[in-house]
C-alpha positions in Angstrom: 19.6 -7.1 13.7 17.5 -6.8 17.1 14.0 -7.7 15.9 10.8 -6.6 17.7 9.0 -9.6 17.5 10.9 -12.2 19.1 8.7 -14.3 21.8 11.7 -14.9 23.8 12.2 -11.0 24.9 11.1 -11.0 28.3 9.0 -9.5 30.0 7.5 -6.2 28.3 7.3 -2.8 28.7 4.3 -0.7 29.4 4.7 0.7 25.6 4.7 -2.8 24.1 8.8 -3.0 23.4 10.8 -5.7 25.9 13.0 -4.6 28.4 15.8 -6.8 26.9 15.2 -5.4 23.5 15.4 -1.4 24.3 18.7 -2.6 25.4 19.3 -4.0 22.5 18.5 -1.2 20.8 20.1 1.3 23.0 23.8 -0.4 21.7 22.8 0.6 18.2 22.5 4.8 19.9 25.9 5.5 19.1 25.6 4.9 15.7 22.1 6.7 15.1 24.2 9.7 17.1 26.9 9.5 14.2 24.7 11.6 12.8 21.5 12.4 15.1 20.5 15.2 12.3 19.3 12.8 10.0 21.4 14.1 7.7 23.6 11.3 5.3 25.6 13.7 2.9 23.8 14.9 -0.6 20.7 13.7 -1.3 20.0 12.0 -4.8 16.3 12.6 -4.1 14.8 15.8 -3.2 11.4 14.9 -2.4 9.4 11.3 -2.3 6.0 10.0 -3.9 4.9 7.0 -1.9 2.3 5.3 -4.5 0.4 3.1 -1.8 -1.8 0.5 -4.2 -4.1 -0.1 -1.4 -6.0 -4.1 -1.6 -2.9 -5.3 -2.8 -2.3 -5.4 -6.5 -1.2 -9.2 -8.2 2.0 -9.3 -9.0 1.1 -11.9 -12.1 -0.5 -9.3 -14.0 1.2 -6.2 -13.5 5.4 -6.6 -12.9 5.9 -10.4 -12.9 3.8 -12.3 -15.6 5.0 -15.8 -15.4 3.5 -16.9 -19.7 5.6 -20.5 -18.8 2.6 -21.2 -15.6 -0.3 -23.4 -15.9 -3.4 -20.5 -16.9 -5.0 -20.8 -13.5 -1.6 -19.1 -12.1 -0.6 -17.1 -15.1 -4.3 -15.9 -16.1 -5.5 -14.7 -19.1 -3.3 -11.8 -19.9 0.2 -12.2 -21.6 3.0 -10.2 -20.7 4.5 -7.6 -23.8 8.1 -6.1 -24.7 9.0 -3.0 -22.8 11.5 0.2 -23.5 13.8 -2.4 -21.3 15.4 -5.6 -24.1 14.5 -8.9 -21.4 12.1 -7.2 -19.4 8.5 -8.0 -19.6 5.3 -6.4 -17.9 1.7 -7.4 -18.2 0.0 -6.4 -21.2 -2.5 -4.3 -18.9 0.3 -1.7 -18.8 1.0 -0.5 -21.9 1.9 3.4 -21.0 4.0 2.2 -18.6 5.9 -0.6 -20.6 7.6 2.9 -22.6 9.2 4.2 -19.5 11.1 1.1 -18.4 14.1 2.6 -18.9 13.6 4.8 -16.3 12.3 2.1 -13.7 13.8 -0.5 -11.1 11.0 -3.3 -10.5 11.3 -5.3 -7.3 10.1 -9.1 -7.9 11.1 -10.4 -4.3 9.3 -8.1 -1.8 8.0 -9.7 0.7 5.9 -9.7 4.6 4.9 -13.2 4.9 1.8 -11.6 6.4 -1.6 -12.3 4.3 -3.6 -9.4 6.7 -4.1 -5.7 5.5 -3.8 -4.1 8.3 -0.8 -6.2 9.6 1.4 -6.8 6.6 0.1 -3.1 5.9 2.0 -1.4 8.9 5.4 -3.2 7.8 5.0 -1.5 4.8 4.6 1.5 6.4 6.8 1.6 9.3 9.2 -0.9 8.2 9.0 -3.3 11.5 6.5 -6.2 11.6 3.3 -6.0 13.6 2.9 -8.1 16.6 1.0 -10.4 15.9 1.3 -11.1 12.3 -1.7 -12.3 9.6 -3.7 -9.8 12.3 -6.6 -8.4 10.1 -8.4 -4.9 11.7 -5.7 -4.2 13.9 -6.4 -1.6 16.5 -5.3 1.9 14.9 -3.4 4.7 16.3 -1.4 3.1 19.5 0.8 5.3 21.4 3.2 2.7 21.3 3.0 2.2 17.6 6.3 2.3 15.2 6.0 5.4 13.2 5.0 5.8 9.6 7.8 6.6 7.0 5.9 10.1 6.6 6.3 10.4 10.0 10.0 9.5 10.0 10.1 11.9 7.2 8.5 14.7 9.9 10.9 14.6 12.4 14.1 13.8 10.7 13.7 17.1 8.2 11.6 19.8 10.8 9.2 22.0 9.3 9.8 24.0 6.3 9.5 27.1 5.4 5.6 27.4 4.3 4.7 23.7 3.8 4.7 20.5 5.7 7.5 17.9 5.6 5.2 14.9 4.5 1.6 14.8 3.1 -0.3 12.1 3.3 -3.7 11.8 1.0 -6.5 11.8 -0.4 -7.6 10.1 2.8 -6.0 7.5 5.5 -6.6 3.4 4.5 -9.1 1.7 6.3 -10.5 -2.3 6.2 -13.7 -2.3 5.3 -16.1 -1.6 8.1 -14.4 1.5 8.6 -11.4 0.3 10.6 -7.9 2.5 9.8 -5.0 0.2 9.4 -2.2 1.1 12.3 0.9 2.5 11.2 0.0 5.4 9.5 0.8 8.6 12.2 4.1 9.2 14.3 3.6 6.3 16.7 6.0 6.3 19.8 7.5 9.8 18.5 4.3 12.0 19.2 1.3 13.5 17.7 3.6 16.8 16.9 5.6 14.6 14.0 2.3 13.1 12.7 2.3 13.3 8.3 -0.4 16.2 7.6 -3.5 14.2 6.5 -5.4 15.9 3.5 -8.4 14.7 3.3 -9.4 15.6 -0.3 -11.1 15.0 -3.5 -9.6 16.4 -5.9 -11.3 15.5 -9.2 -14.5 16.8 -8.4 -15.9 20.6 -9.6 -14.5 23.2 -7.7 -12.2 20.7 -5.6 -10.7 23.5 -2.5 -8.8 22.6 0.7 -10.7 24.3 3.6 -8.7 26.2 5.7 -5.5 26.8 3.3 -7.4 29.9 1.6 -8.4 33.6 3.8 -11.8 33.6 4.0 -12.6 36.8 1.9 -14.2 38.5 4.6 -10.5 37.9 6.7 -8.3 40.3 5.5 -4.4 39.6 6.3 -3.9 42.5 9.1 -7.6 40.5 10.6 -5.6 37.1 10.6 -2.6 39.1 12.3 -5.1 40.3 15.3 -6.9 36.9 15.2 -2.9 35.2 15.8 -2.1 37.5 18.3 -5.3 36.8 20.2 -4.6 33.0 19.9 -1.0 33.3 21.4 -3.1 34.6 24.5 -5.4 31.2 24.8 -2.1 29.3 26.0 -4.3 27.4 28.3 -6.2 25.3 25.8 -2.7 23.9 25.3 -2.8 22.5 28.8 -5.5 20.5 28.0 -3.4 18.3 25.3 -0.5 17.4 28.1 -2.5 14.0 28.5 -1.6 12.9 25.5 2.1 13.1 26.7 3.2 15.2 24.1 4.4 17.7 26.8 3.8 21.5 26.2 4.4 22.6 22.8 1.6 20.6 20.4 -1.2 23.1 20.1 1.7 25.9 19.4 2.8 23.7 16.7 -0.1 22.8 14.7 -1.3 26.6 15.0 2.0 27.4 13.5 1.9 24.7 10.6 -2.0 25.6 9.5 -0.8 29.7 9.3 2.1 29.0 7.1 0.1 27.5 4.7 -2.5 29.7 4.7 0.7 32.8 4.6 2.4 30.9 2.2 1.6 31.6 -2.1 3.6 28.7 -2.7 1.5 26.4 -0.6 -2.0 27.7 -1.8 -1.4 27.8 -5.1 0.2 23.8 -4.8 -3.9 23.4 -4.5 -4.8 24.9 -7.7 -5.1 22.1 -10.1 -7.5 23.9 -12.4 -4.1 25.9 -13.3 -3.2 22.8 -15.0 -3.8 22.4 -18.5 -7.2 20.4 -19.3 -5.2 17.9 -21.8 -2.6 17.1 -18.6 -5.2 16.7 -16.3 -6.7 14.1 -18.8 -3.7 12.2 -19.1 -3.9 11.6 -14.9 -7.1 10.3 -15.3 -9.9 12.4 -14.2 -10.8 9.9 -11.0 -10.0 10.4 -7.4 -6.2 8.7 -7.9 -5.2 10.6 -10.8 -5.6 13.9 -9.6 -4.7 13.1 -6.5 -1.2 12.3 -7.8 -1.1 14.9 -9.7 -1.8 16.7 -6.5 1.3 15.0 -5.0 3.3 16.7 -8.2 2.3 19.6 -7.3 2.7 19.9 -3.9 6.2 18.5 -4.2 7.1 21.7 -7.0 5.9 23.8 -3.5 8.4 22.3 -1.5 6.8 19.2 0.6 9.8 16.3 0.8 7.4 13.6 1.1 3.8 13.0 -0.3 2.3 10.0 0.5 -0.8 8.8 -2.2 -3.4 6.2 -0.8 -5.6 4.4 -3.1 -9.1 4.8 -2.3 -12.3 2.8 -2.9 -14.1 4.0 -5.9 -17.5 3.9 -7.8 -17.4 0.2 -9.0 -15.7 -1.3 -6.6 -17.7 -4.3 -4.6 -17.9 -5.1 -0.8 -16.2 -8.0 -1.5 -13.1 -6.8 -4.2 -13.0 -3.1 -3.0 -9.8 -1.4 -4.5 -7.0 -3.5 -5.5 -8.1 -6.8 -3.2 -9.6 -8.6 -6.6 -10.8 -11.9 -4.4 -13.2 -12.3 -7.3 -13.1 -11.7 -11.0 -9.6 -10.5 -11.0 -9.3 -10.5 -14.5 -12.4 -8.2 -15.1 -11.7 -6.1 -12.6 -8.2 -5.6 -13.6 -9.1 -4.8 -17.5 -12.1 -3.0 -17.2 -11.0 -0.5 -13.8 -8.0 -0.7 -11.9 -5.3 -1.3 -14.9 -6.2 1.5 -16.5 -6.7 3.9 -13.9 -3.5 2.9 -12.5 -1.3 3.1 -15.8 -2.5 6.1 -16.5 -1.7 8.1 -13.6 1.7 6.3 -13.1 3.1 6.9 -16.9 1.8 10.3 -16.4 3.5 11.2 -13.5 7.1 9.9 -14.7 6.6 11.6 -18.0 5.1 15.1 -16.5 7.9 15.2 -13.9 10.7 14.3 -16.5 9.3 17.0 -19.0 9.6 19.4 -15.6 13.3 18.4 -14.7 12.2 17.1 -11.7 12.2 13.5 -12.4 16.2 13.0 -11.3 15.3 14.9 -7.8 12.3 13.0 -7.0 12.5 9.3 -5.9 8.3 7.6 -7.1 7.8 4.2 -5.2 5.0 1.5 -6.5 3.6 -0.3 -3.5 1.1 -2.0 -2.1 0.8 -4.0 1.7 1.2 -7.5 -0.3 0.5 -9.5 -3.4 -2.2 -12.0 -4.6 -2.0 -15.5 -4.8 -0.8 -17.4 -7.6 -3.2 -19.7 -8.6 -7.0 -18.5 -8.9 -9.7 -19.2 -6.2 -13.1 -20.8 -7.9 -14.7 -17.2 -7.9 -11.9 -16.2 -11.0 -10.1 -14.2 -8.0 -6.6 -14.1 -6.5 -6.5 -14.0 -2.3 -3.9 -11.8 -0.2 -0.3 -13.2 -0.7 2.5 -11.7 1.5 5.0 -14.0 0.9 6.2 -12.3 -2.3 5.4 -9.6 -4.3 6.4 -6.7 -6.8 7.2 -3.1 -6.8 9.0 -0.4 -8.6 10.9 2.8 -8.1 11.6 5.7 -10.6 13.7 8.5 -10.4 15.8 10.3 -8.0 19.3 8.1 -7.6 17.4 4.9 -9.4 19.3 2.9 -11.6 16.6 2.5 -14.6 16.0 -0.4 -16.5 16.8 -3.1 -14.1 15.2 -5.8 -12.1 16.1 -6.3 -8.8 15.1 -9.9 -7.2 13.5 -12.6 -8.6 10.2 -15.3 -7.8 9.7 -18.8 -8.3 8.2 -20.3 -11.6 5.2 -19.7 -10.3 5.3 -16.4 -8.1 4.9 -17.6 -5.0 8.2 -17.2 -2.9 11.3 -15.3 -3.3 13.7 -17.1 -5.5 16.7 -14.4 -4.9 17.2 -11.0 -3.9 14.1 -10.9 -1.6 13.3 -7.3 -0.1 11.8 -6.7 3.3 10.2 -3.7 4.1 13.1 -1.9 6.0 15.4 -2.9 3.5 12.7 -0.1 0.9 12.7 2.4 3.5 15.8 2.3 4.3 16.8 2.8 0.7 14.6 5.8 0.2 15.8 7.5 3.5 19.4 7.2 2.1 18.5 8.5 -1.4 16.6 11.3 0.1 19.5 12.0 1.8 18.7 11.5 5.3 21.0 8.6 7.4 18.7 5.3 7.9 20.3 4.6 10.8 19.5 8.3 12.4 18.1 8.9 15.6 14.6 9.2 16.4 13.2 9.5 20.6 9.8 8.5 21.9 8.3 10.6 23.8 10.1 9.5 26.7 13.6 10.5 24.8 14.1 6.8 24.5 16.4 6.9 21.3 15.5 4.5 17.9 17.2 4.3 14.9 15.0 5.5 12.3 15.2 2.3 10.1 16.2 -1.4 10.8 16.8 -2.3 7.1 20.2 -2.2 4.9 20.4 -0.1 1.9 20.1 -1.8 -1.5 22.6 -1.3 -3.3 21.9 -2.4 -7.0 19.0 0.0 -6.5 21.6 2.7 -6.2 22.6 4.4 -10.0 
C-alpha cells in the first residue's frame, strides 16, 4: 500500500504529497472509479457515533486489565466478569460490563506516535502525520488529509434538511489553545468541511443560535431575506482565494436554511423533550448530553456525528481530560470512569430500546493509550504503540475481542489495527466503498481510505 510518509519519495509537491507518490496513487483511480459514488451495496449501518475520548484513555483500566502484571503496570483496580463468559473489563465499568454482548473490543490498535495532535490526526483521517510524535501540530492545512466526517461529507452529499456529519460539542485543542490538524475536509475543500456545533448542551436553557426563526422573522420575512441574499453573489467572489472555486458561500447559505426550514432538524435540538430520568442516566455533564445530542440528531437524519471529549470542571493543567499523567487512579474513579460509563451504557441501551441500535454503528476511541507501568507522580504517560477500542451496533459481531497485547500491554501481540484499517471498516459498514473516490481541489483523485476492512469485525 503507497504510504505518505516514505522519506525516499522525491521531491514534493507544493501541497505536501511527492510527485512519485500521486503516481502511485493515481494507479489505485481505477479502482476508486469502480464505484466513484461511494456507494458499496447495502449498508449494515445507517448512521455513525464517533466517541472521540480525547487525552487518551489507559487501556489497563478500562478494556484490557492485565490482574497477572506487577501493580505498577496493572494498578489498583481489578478487572470483573462481563455479559461476555472470558471477557473481562476494568472494574471502573460496571454499566458497561452488561452490554458485552453487544460489543467488539479492539486490544491491538495502534499509531506508534506518543503526540496528540500527531497520533490524533491518524485517528482521524486515517493516514499518519508527517512528522510523527509532532505535539501542537499546525491546524487546518490546505494540504491536510481529510477527517472521516469529512469523508463522510462528500461521499453522501447533503441531505434533505440536515448535514451529512456533525462534529461537537466543540473541536480538540492541546492545551494552550492549539486545535489538533485533521479535523475539517483538508485537500477536498472548505465546502465538505463536518458542521461544527459548538454547544453546551447540559446547561439551562441549552439552544443552538441560528437553527430557530427569530420570533420577530416570520417565514414569508426569511423568504424575502433569501431572495435578497441570492442578489449579494458578489460576496461570494471574495472566498475564490481560498480555492474552493465559485460555489462555497451558495453552499453554506443553503446548508444553514435547511435547518432552520427543516422540523426535523430543530426539534433534533430539543433535549428538554427528553424525559428527566433519561437525561439522568447520560449524565447531566457536558459529555452526556452531548451524546445524547448525537442520538438525537442521528433519529433526524445526520449519517455521522462525531462526539469530542471536552475539558471539564476538575480537570488540572497538567491531567486535563483523559491524559491522567498524574493520579490516574484518582482521577479515573472519582471523574472520568464514571462519566464515561454512564453515557456509553446509556447510549447502547437507549438506542436498542429505540430499534436503532442494529442501524447505527458507536465507535470508542481515543488518539492513543497510556503507558503501562506508572510514572512516580501515580500517572500513566501517552502510549501509541497499542491501545483499546470498541464498536457496537450496526453490522458488529457482539461479544468478541478482536486483537490481542502483550503481558503487560505494551505492544500488539496479534491482530493489531491501524487507523485505516477502523475507518475503513466503518466506511464499508455504513455502506459507502473505502476505496471510493475523493478529488482535491485540484480534481486530483484519492481513494477515500488506505486501510483493509476487518473482517472478524463483520457479523
Amino acid at each position: 500500500m503507497p504510504s505518505l510518509v516514505d522519506p525516499q519519495s522525491g521531491p514534493r509537491l507544493c501541497d505536501g504529497i511527492s510527485r512519485r507518490e500521486f503516481m502511485r496513487w493515481g494507479a489505485l483511480a481505477p479502482l476508486a472509479a469502480a464505484n466513484a459514488s461511494g456507494a458499496s451495496g447495502s449498508a449494515k449501518a445507517r448512521s455513525i457515533i464517533y466517541l472521540f475520548h480525547l487525552g487518551g484513555p489507559p487501556q489497563h483500566e478500562t478494556w484490557d486489565p492485565k490482574p497477572l502484571a506487577p501493580e505498577e503496570i496493572r494498578g489498583p483496580y481489578k478487572p470483573i466478569a462481563t455479559a461476555t463468559p472470558g471477557l473481562t473489563v476494568g472494574e471502573l465499568m460496571p454499566r458497561t460490563a452488561r452490554l458485552t454482548d453487544r460489543i467488539a473490543v479492539l486490544r491491538a490498535l495502534s499509531t506508534h506516535d506518543n503526540a496528540h495532535s500527531s497520533s490524533g490526526y491518524w485517528m482521524l483521517t486515517g493516514v499518519p502525520h508527517q512528522p510523527l510524535n509532532t505535539e501542537n501540530a499546525k491546524p487546518g492545512a490546505p494540504n491536510d488529509w481529510p477527517s472521516l466526517a469529512a469523508i463522510n461529507r462528500r461521499l453522501r452529499g447533503h441531505g434533505a434538511g440536515m448535514p451529512a456529519s456533525v462534529v461537537l460539542p466543540e473541536h480538540i485543542w492541546n492545551t494552550g489553545g492549539i486545535p489538533w490538524p485533521g479535523q475539517d475536509a483538508g485537500f477536498m475543500g472548505r465546502t465538505s468541511d463536518p458542521w461544527l456545533l459548538p454547544c453546551a448542551p447540559h446547561e439551562a436553557g441549552f439552544a443552538v443560535p441560528g437553527v430557530t426563526l427569530p420570533t420577530e422573522v416570520t417565514a414569508p420575512r426569511l423568504s424575502d431575506r433569501v431572495d435578497l441574499s441570492r442578489r449579494l453573489d458578489a460576496a461570494e467572489r471574495q472566498l475564490e482565494w481560498l480555492g474552493e472555486g465559485p460555489g462555497l458561500f451558495q453552499k453554506q447559505q443553503q446548508t444553514a436554511l435547511k435547518l432552520v426550514q427543516s422540523g426535523a432538524a430543530r426539534r433534533a435540538f430539543h433535549l428538554e423533550e427528553e424525559p428527566e430520568s433519561l437525561r439522568d442516566r447520560y449524565g447531566r455533564n457536558r459529555w452526556g448530553q452531548s451524546v445524547l445530542l448525537a442520538r438525537r440528531l442521528v433519529e433526524a437524519g445526520v449519517s455521522f456525528v462525531q462526539v469530542n471529549w471536552t475539558r471539564m470542571p476538575g480537570d488540572t493543567s497538567d491531567s486535563p481530560a483523559w491524559d491522567t499523567h498524574n493520579k490516574n487512579a484518582e482521577r479515573l474513579k472519582n471523574h472520568l470512569m464514571p462519566i464515561m460509563d454512564a453515557a456509553y451504557s446509556t447510549l447502547l441501551e437507549d438506542l436498542a430500546e429505540r430499534g436503532l441500535l442494529d442501524g447505527t454503528l458507536v465507535v470508542w476511541a481515543g488518539e492513543f493509550g497510556r503507558t503501562p507501568r506508572h510514572n512516580r507522580g501515580g500517572g500513566r504517560d501517552h502510549w501509541g504503540h497499542v491501545f483499546s477500542g470498541a464498536l457496537a451496533g450496526g453490522g458488529i459481531r457482539g461479544g468478541i475481542v478482536h486483537g490481542s497485547s502483550d503481558r503487560v500491554g505494551g505492544q500488539p501481540a496479534e491482530g493489531r489495527v491501524l487507523p485505516q484499517d477502523l475507518h475503513a471498516t466503518m466506511l464499508h459498514l455504513a455502506g459507502l466503498n473505502p476505496h471510493a473516490e475523493i478529488h482535491d481541489t485540484q480534481g486530483r483523485p484519492f481513494p477515500a481510505s488506505r486501510g483493509r476492512i476487518v473482517e472478524p469485525l463483520i457479523a
